[in-house]
Structure formats: C-alpha cells, structure tokens
N, C-alpha and C positions, 0 to 999 in steps of 0.2 A: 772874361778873365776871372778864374779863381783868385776868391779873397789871400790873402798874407797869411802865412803862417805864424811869421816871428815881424814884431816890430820891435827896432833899434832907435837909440837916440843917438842922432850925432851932433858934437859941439863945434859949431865951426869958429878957427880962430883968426880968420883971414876974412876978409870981403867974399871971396868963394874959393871953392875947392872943385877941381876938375874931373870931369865925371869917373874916368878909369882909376883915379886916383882916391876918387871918394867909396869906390866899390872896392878898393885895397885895403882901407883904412880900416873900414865898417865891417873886413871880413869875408863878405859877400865874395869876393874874386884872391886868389893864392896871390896873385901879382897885377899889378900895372899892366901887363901884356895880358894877362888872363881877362882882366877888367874889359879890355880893348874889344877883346875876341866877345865879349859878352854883349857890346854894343850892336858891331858888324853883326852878331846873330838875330839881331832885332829882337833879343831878349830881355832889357830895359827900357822899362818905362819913364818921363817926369813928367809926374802933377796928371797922373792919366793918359800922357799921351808917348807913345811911340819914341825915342829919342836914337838918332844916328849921329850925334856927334860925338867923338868919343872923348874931347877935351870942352864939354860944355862946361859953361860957368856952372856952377849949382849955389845957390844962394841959400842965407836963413830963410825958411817958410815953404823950404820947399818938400817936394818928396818925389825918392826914387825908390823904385820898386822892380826888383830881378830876382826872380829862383826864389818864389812864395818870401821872402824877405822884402816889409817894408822900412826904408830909412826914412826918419823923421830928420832933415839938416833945422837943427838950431843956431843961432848966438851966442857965442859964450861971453855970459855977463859979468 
C-alpha cells in the first residue's frame, strides 16, 4: 500500500465516531452513503488493516486511511 498523501487531524467529541460517518466529516467521502460505498469497496483501512464494517466504532488513537488520505482520530481536550 502506498504511503498517504494528506494527513488530517480529527477531534473526536463523542467516545467514537462511526466509520462512514467519520469519512463524512473528515471530507474524505461527499456523504454518509459515499463513506458506506468506500467501505463495501474494501477501500478503508483501520490501524492497517482492511475494515468492512461500515458503522465501526472509531475511537481516539486510532487511524483510518482511504483514497491516500490519512486520519489521525484524537480526543478533544
């Protein structure tokens, strides 16, 4: 896998934020249903690996990576 082009920080203000919903937020996907279709293509990665759920928790410390965009989820403190 080619390295990331762009890394993002995301603040997260919840315990976690759901996958399709975190690639909404962050830009990465037009919509919610864009986000979805990005998953089913097995074109999202978390933490390195493969992810097919497309309402996974995503937690601070984590990282998802789709479409040479990596997302850093933090904490917001």
């Amino acid at each position: 896998m080619a390295a990331p082009v762009q890394t993002l920080d995301f603040r997260l203000t919840g315990d976690y934020v759901e996958l399709c919903n975190l690639l909404k937020l962050a830009g990465v996907a037009a919509s919610g249903g864009q986000g979805k279709a990005l998953v089913a293509a097995g074109e999202v990665r978390v933490d390195g690996r493969p992810e097919s759920r497309k309402t996974a928790k995503i937690r601070a410390g984590q990282r998802v990576a789709c479409g040479g965009v990596e997302i850093l989820v933090k904490a917001d403190i």
